[in-house]
C-alpha positions in Angstrom: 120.4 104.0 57.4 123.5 104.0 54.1 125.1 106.6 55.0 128.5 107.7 54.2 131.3 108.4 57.1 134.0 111.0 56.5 133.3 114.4 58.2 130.8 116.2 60.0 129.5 118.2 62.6 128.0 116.4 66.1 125.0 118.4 65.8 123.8 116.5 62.4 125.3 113.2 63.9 125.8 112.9 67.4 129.0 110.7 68.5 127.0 107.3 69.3 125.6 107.7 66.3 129.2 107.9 64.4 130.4 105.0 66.4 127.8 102.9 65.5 128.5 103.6 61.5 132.5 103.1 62.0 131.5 99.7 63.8 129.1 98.6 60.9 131.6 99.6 58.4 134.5 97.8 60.3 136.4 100.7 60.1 140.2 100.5 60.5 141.6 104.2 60.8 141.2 107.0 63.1 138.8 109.4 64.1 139.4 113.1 64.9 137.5 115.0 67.5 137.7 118.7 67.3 135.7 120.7 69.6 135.8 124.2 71.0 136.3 123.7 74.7 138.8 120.5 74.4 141.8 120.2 72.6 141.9 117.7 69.4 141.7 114.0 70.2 141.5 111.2 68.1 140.2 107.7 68.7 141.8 104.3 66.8 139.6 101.8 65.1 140.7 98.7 64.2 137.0 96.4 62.9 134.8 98.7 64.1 136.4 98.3 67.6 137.9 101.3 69.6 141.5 100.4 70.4 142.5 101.6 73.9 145.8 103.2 72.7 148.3 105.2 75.4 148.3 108.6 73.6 144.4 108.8 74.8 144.9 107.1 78.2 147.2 109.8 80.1 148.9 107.8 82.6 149.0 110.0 85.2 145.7 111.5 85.2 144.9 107.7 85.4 147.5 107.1 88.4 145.4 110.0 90.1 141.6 108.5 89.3 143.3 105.5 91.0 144.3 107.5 94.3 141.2 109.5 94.0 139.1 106.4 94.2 141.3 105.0 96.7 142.2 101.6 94.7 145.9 103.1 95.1 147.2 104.8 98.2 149.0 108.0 97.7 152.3 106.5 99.0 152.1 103.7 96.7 151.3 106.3 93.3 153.9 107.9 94.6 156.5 104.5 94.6 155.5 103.9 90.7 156.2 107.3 89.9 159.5 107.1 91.1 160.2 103.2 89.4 158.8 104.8 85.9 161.5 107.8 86.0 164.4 105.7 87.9 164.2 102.9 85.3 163.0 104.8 82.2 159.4 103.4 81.4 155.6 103.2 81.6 153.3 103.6 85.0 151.7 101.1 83.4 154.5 99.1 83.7 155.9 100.3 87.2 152.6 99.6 88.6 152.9 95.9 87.4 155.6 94.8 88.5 155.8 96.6 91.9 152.5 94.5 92.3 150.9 97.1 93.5 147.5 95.8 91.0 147.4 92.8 89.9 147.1 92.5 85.9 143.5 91.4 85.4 142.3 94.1 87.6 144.7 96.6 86.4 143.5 96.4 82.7 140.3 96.5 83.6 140.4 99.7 85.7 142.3 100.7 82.4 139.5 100.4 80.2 137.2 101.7 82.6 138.9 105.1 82.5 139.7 105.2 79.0 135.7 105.2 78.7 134.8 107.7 80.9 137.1 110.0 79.3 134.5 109.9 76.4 131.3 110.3 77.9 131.3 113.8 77.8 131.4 113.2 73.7 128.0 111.6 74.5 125.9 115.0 74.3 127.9 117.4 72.6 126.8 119.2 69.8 129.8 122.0 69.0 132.2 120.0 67.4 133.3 118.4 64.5 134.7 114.6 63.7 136.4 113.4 60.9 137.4 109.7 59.7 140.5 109.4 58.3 140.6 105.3 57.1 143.7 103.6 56.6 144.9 105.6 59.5 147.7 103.3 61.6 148.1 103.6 65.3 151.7 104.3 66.5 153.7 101.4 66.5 153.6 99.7 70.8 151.0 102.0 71.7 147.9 99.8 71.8 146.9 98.5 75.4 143.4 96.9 74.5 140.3 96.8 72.9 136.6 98.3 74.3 134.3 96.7 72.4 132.2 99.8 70.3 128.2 98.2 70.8 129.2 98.1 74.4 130.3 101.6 74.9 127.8 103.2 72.7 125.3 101.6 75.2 127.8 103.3 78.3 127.7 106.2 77.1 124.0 107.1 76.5 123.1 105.8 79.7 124.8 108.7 81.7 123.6 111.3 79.1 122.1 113.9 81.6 120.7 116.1 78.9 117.1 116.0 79.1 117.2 119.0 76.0 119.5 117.1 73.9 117.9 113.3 74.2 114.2 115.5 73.3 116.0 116.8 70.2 117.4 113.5 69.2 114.6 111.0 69.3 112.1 110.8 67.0 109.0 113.2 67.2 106.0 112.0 68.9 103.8 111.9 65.4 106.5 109.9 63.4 105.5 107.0 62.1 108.6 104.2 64.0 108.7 100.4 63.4 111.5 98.0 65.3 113.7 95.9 63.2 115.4 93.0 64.5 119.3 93.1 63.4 121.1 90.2 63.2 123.8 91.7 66.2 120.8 92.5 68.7 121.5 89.2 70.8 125.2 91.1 70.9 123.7 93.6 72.8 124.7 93.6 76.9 120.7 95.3 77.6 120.3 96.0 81.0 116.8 94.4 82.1 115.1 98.4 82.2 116.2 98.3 78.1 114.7 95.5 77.8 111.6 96.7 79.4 111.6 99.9 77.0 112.1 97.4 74.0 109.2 95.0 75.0 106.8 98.3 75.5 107.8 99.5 72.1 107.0 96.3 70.4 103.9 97.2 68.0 103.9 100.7 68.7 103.2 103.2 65.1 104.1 106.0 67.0 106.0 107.6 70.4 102.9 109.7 71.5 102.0 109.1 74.7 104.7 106.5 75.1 106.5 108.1 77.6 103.9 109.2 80.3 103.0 104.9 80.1 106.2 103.9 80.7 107.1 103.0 83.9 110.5 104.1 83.6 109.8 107.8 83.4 110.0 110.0 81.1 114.2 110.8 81.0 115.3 106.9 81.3 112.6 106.0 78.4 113.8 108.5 76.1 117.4 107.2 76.8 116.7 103.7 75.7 114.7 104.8 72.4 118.1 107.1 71.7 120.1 104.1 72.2 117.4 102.0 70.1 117.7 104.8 67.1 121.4 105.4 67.5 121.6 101.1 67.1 119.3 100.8 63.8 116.9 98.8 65.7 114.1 102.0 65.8 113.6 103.6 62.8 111.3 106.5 61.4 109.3 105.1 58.4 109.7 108.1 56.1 106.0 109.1 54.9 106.0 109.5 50.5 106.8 112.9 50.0 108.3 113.7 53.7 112.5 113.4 54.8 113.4 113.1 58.6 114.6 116.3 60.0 116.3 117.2 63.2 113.6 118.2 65.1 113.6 121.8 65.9 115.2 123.4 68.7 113.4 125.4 71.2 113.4 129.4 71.0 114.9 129.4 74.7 117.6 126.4 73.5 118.8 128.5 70.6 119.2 131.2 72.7 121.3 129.2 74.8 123.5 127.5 72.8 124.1 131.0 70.8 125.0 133.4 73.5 127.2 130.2 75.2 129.1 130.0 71.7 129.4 133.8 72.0 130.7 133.7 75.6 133.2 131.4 74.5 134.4 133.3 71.5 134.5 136.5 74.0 136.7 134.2 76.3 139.5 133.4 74.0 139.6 137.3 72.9 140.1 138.3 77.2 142.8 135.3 77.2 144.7 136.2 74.5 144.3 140.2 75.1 145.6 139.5 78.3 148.8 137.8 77.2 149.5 140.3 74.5 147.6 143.6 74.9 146.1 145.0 71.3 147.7 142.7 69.1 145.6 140.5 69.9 142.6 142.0 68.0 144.5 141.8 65.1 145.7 138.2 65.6 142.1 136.7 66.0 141.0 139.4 63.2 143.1 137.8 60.9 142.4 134.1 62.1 138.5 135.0 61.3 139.2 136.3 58.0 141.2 133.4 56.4 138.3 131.2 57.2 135.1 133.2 56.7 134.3 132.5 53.0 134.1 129.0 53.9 131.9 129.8 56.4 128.6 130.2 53.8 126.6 133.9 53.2 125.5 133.7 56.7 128.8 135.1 58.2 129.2 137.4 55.0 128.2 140.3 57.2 129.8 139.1 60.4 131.7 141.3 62.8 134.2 141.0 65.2 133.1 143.2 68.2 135.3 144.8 70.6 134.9 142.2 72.9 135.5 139.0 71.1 131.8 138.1 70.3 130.6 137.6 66.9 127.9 139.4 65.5 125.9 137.3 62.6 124.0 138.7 59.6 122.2 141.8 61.5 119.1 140.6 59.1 119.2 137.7 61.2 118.7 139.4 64.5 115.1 140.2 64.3 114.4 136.5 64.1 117.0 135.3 66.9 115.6 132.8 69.1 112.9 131.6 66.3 115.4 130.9 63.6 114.8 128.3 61.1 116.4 125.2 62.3 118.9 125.1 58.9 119.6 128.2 59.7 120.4 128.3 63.2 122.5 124.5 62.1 124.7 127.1 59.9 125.1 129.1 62.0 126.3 126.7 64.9 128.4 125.4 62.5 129.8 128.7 61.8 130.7 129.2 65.6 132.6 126.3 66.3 135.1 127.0 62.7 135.7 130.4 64.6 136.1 128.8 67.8 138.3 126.6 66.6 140.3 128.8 64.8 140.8 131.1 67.6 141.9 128.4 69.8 144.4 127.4 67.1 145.6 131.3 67.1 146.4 131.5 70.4 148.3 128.3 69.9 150.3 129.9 66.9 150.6 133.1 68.5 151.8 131.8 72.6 152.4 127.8 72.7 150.8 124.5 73.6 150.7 125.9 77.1 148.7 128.6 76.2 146.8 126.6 74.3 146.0 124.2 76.9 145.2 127.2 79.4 142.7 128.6 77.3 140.6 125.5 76.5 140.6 125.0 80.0 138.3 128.7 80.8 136.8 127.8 78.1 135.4 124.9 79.5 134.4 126.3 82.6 131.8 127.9 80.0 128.2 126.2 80.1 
C-alpha cells in the first residue's frame, strides 16, 4: 500500500494504520489528533519512532497511576510534590533524586503510561489526524522513545471492539495473500500471533477461518487486523474491483449517528447552561462558517432546538441502510460540527470550559 500521509479521518484510516505509514516513511514531524470527546493532542515523530515527549505525559496524572497501582505510596507522591514546588522543577525529577524509583524502573513505568494513554486511539472512528512534517518538538521536552511496530502491536491487542475489528478486516470472500517484509523478524509476536500467522499461511480467502481457529473468533480477527494494519496481509484486488470499507451494519449506523447526535445535543445543554439563549446563536454561527465545506449533504441541515443536527430530510427515509459513502460523509460531517462546537465554547467561556465539556462529552457512548 503507496499511500500518501497528510490528513484524514480515523474512519478511512484507523490510527494503527497511520502509525504504521509515519514509521515506513520515517517521519520526522508531528501528528495532530482532533477528536470530539477529547481535546487536541499531538504525537512527535522523530524516524518513524513516537518520541515520549512531557507535554503528552502529564506528570501528575502519572504520579497518581503510580499511587493507584500502589508502586508509590500516597505519602511518598505527596513528598515529590512538595520537592517539585519547593525547588522549582519536574516530578520527574523530584521522584529521582528522592529515590523514591529508581531510574531504570522509573522510565520504564514512564513509557508504560505514555502508551496506555493512546489505546483508546486504537478503535476510534470520529476524529481526524493530520501530519504536519518538519514539525520540531519543544526544545528539553523529550523523555524517550516507544518504538512505533511495538505499540501498533499494544495497541490492537486490547481493542475490545468486536464491531470495529469486523469492519476493519478483510471480507470473508476477498481474495488475501501474506507477504513476507523485510521488518517481520522486527516484530515482538506473541506465540498466539504466531499461531494466527502459521494458520493463515496458504489461505486464498478468510471464510471459514475463524470458526477453525483455535483462538476464537475476537483474538483471530485481532491478529489478521494487526497482519493488514502491518502490510504483511493484503487483499489482491480482483481486475475491475477496488477495496472498500466494508459496509456497516443498519443497527451500527444507527449507533454511531444518534451517539454523534447525543453529543452535538450535549455541547448545546453545556453551553445553554453557562449562558442562557446566546448560546443558540453562538453554536448557530459556529455551524454556519463551516457548513459549505461540509459537502451537499449538510446543505439542508438544521440546527434543532436541542442541539442535534438534522441531515438532508431526503436522507431520512434511508437512515439506518445508507450507502456506506454516504453514511462516511456524513460521519465526517459530524465530527467538523463537533469540533467546532467544542472550539465555541472554548471561544465563547475558556480552557476551563472547554475542558469541562469534553469531559460529558465523553461520558457519551
Amino acid at each position: 500500500m503507496t499511500e500518501f500521509l497528510s490528513e484524514g479521518t480515523l474512519y478511512e484510516t484507523p490510527f494503527p494504520r497511520v502509525l504504521f505509514r509515519l514509521w515506513k516513511k520515517e517521519a520526522a514531524g508531528r501528528l495532530v489528533l482532533r477528536r470530539p470527546q477529547e481535546a487536541e493532542r499531538a504525537l512527535y515523530f522523530s524516524k518513524g519512532q513516537v518520541t515520549v515527549e512531557r507535554d503528552g505525559l502529564s506528570e501528575p496524572e502519572f504520579l497518581k497511576a503510580l499511587v493507584k497501582k500502589r508502586i508509590l505510596p500516597a505519602e511518598a507522591a505527596r513528598r515529590a510534590v512538595k520537592e517539585a514546588a519547593e525547588r522549582g522543577i519536574s516530578l520527574l525529577r523530584s521522584l529521582n533524586e528522592l529515590g523514591l524509583i529508581a531510574a531504570l524502573p522509573l522510565w520504564n513505568l514512564l513509557a508504560s503510561f505514555y502508551v496506555r494513554r493512546l489505546f483508546r486511539l486504537f478503535d476510534a472512528e470520529d476524529g481526524r489526524y493530520a501530519f504536519e512534517s518538519g514539525a520540531l518538538l519543544p526544545e528539553g521536552s523529550a523523555l524517550g522513545e516507544i518504538q512505533t511496530l511495538d505499540l501498533i502491536l499494544q495497541g490492537i491487542r486490547q481493542i475490545q471492539n468486536a464491531g470495529f475489528l469486523e469492519r476493519r478486516v478483510p471480507a470473508p470472500d476477498e481474495p488475501i495473500y501474506l507477504s513476507t517484509p523485510y521488518f517481520l523478524h522486527r516484530l515482538n509476536l506473541e506465540p498466539h500471533e504466531r499461531y494466527v500467522l502459521g494458520r493463515l499461511s496458504g489461505v486464498s480467502r478468510l471464510n471459514g477461518f475463524y470458526e477453525r481457529s483455535e483462538l476464537g473468533e475476537t483474538e483471530s480477527r485481532k491478529v489478521v487486523f494487526a497482519l493488514f494494519c502491518l502490510d504483511i496481509l493484503h487483499v489482491r484486488e480482483e481486475k475491475g474491483k477496488t477495496r472498500e470499507i466494508p459496509e456497516s451494519s443498519s443497527a451500527e449506523q444507527t449507533r454511531i449517528l444518534a451517539s454523534l447526535n447525543d453529543r452535538c445535543a450535549c455541547v448545546h445543554k453545556y453551553i445553554t447552561k453557562q449562558i442562557g439563549p446566546l448560546a443558540r446563536t453562538i453554536l448557530g454561527n459556529a455551524i454556519d462558517e463551516i457548513k459549505p465545506g461540509l459537502g451537499p449533504i449538510f446543505r439542508k441541515a438544521r440546527f434543532l432546538a436541542d442541539g442535534r443536527i438534522e441531515v438532508d430530510p431526503a436522507l431520512a427515509s434511508g437512515a439506518g441502510h445508507l450507502d456506506e459513502d454516504i453514511f462516511r460523509q456524513i460521519v465526517r460531517g459530524y465530527d467538523e460540527i463537533l469540533m467546532a462546537g467544542v472550539l465555541a465554547v472554548k471561544k465563547a467561556l475558556g480552557p476551563a470550559h472547554e475542558a469541562a465539556v469534553v469531559k460529558q462529552i465523553e461520558r457519551i457512548g
